[in-house]
Each structure stands twice: as C-alpha cells, then as structure tokens.
N, C-alpha and C positions, 0 to 999 in steps of 0.2 A: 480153453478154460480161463485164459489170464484174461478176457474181454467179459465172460459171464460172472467171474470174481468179479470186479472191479464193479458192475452194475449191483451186485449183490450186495456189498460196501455201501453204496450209495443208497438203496430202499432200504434196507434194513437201520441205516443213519438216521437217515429224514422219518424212516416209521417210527422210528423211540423219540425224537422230536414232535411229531406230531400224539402222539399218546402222552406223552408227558403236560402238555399243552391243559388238557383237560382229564386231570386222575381220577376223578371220579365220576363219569358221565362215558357214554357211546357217544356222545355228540359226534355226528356228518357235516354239521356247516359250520361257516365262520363266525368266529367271536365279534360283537360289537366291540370296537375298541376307540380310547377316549385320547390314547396317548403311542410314541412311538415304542414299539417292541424288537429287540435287536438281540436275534440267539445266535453262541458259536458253541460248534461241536468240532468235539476230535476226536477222533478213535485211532487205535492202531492194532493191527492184525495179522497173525504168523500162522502158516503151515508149514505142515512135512504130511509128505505121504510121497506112496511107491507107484500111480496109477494117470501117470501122466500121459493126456489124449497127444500130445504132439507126437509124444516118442512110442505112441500108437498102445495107449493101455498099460506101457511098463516104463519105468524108471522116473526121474523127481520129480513134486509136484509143491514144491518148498517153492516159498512165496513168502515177501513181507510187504504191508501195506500203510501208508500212514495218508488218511483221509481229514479232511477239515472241511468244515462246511458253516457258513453265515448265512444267515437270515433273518433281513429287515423286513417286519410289517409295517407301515405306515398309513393312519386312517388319513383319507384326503378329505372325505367329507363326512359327513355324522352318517352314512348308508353308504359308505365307499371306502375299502381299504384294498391297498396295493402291495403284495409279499413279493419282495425280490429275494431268492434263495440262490446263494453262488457256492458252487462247491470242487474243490481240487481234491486230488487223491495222485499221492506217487508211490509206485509200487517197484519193486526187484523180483524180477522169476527167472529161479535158475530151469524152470520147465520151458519156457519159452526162449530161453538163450539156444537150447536144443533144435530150435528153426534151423538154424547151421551152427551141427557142434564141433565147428571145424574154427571156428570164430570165437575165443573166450571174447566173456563182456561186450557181445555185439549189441548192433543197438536193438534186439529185441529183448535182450537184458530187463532192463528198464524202461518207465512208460509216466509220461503225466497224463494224467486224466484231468479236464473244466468240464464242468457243468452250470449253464446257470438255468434258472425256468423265473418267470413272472405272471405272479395272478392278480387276477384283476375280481373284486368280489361286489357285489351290489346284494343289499339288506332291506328289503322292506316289510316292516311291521307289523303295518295295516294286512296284508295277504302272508304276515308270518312266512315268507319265504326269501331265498338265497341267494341267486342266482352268479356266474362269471366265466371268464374263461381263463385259459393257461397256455402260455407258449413257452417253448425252452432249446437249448441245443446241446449236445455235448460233444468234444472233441478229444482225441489223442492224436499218435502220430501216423497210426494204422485204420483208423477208423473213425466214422463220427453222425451224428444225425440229428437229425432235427423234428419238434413235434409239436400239435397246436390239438388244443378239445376244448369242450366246453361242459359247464356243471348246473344243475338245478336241484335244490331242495324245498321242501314244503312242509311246515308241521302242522298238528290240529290246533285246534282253538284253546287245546286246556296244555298244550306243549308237552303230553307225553308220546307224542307220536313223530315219527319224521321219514321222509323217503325222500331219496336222495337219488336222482338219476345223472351219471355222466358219460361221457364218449373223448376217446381220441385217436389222434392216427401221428405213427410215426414212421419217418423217415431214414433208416441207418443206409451209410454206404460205405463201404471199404476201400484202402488205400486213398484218401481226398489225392493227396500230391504227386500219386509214382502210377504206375502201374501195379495193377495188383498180383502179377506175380512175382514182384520181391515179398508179398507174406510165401512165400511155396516154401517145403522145406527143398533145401538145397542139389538134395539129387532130381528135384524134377525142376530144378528153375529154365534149364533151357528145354522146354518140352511145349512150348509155347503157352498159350492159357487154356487153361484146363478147368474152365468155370464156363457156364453163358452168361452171368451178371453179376455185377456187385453190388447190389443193392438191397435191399429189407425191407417191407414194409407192416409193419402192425397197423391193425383196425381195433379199438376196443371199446367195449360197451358193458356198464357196470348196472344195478340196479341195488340198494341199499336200502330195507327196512329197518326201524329203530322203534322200538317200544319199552314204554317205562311200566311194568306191570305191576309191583308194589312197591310200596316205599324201600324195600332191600334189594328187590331184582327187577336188571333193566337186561332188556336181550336186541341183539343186533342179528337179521340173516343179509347174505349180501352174495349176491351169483355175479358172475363175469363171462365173456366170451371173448376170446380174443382169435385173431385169425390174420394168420402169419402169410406170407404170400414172398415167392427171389429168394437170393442165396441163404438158404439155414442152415447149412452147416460151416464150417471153420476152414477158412484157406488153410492155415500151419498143422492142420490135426490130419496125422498122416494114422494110415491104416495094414495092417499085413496080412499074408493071407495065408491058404495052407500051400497052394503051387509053389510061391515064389518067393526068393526075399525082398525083391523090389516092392517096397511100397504106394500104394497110392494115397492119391486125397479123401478125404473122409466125402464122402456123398451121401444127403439125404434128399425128402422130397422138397418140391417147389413149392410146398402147400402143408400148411396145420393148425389147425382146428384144438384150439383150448377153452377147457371150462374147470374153472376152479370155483369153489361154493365152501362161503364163510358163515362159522356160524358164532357168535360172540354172546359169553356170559359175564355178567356182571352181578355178584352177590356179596352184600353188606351183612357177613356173619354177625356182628356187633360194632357201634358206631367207629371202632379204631380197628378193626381187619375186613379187607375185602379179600375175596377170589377172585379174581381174573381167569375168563378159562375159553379158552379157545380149540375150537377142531375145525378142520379143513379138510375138505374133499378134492381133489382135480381129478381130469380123463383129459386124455385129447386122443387124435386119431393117428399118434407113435404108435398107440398100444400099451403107454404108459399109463399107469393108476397110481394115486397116492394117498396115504392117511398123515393127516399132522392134526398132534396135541400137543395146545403150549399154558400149563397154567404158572398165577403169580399171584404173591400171597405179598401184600403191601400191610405191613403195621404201622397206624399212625401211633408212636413216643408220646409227641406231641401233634399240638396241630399244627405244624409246620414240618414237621420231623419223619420221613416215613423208610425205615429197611424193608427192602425188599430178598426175598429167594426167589427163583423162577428154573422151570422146566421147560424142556420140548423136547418131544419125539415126534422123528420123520418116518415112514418106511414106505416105500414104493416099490412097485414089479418094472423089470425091464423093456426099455423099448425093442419094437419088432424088428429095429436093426442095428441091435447092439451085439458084440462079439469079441471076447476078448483076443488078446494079443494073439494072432496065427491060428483063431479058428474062424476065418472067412474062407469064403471061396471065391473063385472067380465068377461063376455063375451069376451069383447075390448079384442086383439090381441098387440097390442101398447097403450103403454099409456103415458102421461108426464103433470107434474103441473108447468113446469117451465113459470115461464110468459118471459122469453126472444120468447119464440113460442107461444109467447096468440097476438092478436088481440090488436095494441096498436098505436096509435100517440105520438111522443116526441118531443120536441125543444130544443135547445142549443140558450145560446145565452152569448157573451161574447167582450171579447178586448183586445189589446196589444198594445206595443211598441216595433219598430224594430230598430236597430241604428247599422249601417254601418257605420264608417269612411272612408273617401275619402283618407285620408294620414294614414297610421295606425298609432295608438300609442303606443310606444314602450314601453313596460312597463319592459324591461332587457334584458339585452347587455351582450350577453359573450365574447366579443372582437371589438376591438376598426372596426375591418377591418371583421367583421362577421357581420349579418345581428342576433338580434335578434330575442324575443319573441312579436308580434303586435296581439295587438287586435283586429281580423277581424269583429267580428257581436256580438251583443248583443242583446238579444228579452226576455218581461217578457210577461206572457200571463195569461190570467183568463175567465173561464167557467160556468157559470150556466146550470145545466140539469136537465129535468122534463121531466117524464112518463104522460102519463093518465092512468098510474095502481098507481099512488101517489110517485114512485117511485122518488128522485130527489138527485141530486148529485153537487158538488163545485169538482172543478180543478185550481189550479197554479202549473205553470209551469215558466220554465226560461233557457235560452240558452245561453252560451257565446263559441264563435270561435275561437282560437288563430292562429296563423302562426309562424312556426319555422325557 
C-alpha cells in the first residue's frame, strides 16, 4: 500500500496543477507561452485505518506524507516550450515498519520518494495542432522506474473541437540495489526468492475528445487501456489463510488488462459559478468494477477571486482475489488481503481558494526596463477522505504560480 499511496500523492498533486492551469476550459493541449512559468506545490497527507495489506488485511495503516513538487515551463522558441516537473515526497508508515515488527523504526519505516519527468511540446498554428513527448523516472530506496510516450492533438478550424491522442510505456523494478528479498516480510526472508521477477511493466494508450457545445457547456470523453504485464503484486504484503498461520506472499496474475473511461462536464450556470462534474467508469480483468463522481462548484467574488466546495464518491465491487484476513485457502491459485481490491464505497469531501490577479504583482524587479517576477495563481486546498473499510485520511495542499 505505502508504494500505491505515494504514487497517489503524486497524480492527484500534478492533476490539481494541471486543472488549475486552465479554470475555465477542458483544454488537452499546451498553452502558447510568451514568458517563463515556475509553479510549487505542497501538500501534506495523514491516515489511520485498521486494514493493512502487509500485516495481511488487519492492523495499522497510519501513514503521514509531505509531498513538494516544482515545475518549470520554459518556452524555447515561439512553437516550443520545455516543462521540467521535479517532485519529492517523504513519508512515515507505521504499516510498513510491520515488514519486520521485530525492528521498531526500521528502515522500512520511512521512505523518500524523486520524481522528475520532462516535456517537450511543439505548436503549430497553421495545422492548429500540438504535438511532443515525455520522459521521466522516479526512485525510492525499494523501488524505482522509468517511462517515455509521446502526445498529439488537433483542433478544428473554429477551435471548438480537439482530440488528443497519447501513448506510454513504463518501466518499474523493485529492489534497484539489494536483492529483493529483503522487501519479504521477516518470517519468510530465508525461504529463498519467492517471486519469478522484479519488474513491471505498463503500456498505455489514451484517446481524448473535447467539445465546446454552447457558450455555457463544453464536454470532454476520454477512454484509456492500460495493460500491465511482471510482478503486480507486493513483495511486503503478506497473506493468511484458513489451514495455517504461516503466511504467504500476496500473489496475483502476471497480466492485467485496464480500462477506465472519463467523462467530463463543464457548465457556466451564470458568468460567476461553474459545475464542474465528472463520472468515471473503470473494469479490468481482476474482476474489479468502479463508479466515480466528483463535482466542484467554483464562485467567481471577483475576477480573480474564486471559493471553491467539491465532492467525490468512489464505490467499487471486489477483486476475484481478494479475501480478507484468514479466509483463503490453500487451494486458491491467486490470492491478496489488500483492501485497495476489497469491495468498498468512499467519499471525499473538501474546499479551497483560487486567487488569480488580473494585473500581476510584482513582487521583484531585476531591471528597471525588464519585466520581473509576478504572481500568477495562488490556491490553498483541504480534503477529507473516508472508506467504508474505516479507512479515512486529511489532505492540504497549496499552489503558488510565478511568471519570469
């Protein structure tokens, strides 16, 4: 769970980055830009809950997270801009110190997470289209991987239309520097390796329509496949069963097949409140199915000024080899006690502030005849999240934009 947290941190960061970017548009492709844009984010992030996958579906799954993330645009040329996004996250999980809870404060305790990625965008006009690619890597001390894709979009001629096609493939592998059986938990470390490979790979392939249909409502669908292939499940995430109390390693397939499908509303009730509203479909071939709504209700104060409320509910059915604490058998071919694949309903619910200046403010001047440093956006945000496995978690987070 401390590996799928930690990536979760990270999309969910870069997604309210990249949303905030453009408030009132679906826009898919990248902004022309005239000048240098330089955003940092911070968040920070605490649970508690009873349903931790190491200690096999039972006992803590307390976790605190404090994530930061930069990123520089820089246009290189009037059709070329280059986004470096670098992002750290260090976390404490008293659920993973459970790898050996013979060990207070061992080093699975604690974790940093780097992340950087860089894109590369190309603009042209005249064929109103996008085009670039993205490579990036991220590391800890247990895991790390590496990814590279590429993006194309195209709009019509009157710019209410846009399709957005991209692709990537990545690389995770566990343990970079040891052997991978010091992730084992403890009673099976001398039991030799108990895996056939360390490594992960994702293939993904998105497709993205965008239509401005009247001047209040612009609607976004967007499908995905991904298809996972090497070790998916969790060295540390041990499993028990009904025979015995020795437990084993969580084991799933070598292979899986994901399809999520996004469907995105945007409506301008009157020129100072939108909806925002979003539902989400996934399957894949766990046997897992999912529904997600997330709406947000933004009032422009002013024209720079905008409060936000926002919702979301999750609910999904469980994977075909999910089973809690001591009801496997030995039989099962697959097996796993993670409740992220159990059978679960959750809600978010939370608030912010957005604050755009209309005139930036300058907050330093390198020259009397140079344009400084201006304060483009400023957002603080806060989340409440609750499972129906008791799970529940607090998020702040905060955003400030600058212009060079």
């Amino acid at each position: 769970m401390r590996l799928q947290l930690t990536v979760v941190f990270f999309l969910s960061f870069t997604a309210l980055f990249a949303q905030q970017g453009a408030p009132d548009s679906l826009s898919t492709g990248k902004r022309k830009l005239d000048r240098t844009e330089v955003d940092f984010l911070f968040s920070y992030y605490h649970q508690e809950g009873n349903n931790s996958a190491v200690t096999g579906g039972t006992g803590t799954e307390k976790l605190s997270d404090y994530a930061s993330i930069i990123v520089v645009n820089v246009p290189v040329r009037s059709n070329h801009n280059v986004e470096v996004d670098f992002g750290t996250s260090y976390y404490t999980s008293a659920s993973s110190d459970n790898i050996n809870p013979y060990t207070v404060s061992s080093a699975s305790s604690d974790n940093l997470v780097f992340k950087l990625d860089v894109t590369s965008s190309f603009t042209d006009t005249v064929n109103r289209s996008t085009s670039g690619f993205k490579v990036g890597v991220t590391h800890q001390n247990n895991f790390g991987g590496i990814r590279a894709g590429g993006f194309y979009s195209k709009q019509s001629r009157d710019k209410n239309r846009e399709l957005k096609v991209q692709g990537s493939v990545n690389l995770d592998k566990w343990a970079l520097y040891y052997s991978i059986s010091k992730l084992y938990p403890v009673e099976l470390k001398n039991q030799g390796n108990l895996v056939d490979t360390d490594k992960r790979y994702s293939y993904n392939f998105s497709l993205a329509y965008k239509q401005i249909l009247t001047k209040r409502l612009q609607l976004q669908l967007a499908g995905e496949m991904i298809y996972q292939t090497g070790l998916l499940s969790t060295p540390f995430h041990r499993v028990y069963f009904v025979e015995q109390d020795q437990p084993k390693l969580e084991k799933l397939p070598a292979h899986r097949l994901r399809f999520p499908l996004t469907l995105r509303m945007n409506y301008f009730i009157f020129d100072r409140l939108i909806i925002r509203s979003l539902y989400r479909f996934y399957d894949d071939d766990f046997g897992l199915q999912a529904h997600t709504i997330n709406l947000e209700l933004p009032f422009k104060v002013t024209n720079f000024f905008s409060p936000y409320p926002f919702y979301n509910y999750h609910t999904q059915t469980a994977a075909r080899y999910f089973q809690r604490y001591k009801e496997h058998t030995l039989n099962e071919t697959y097996y796993t006690s993670d409740y992220d694949l159990s059978s679960l309903s959750s809600y978010e619910i939370g608030g912010g502030i957005y604050y755009a200046p209309v005139y930036n403010i300058v907050t330093f001047k390198r020259h009397k005849k140079k344009r400084g440093i201006a304060l483009r956006k400023w957002e603080l945000r806060y989340a409440y999240y609750r499972r129906s496995t008791g799970l529940y978690a607090n998020i702040v987070s905060t955003h400030f934009g600058f212009t060079f």
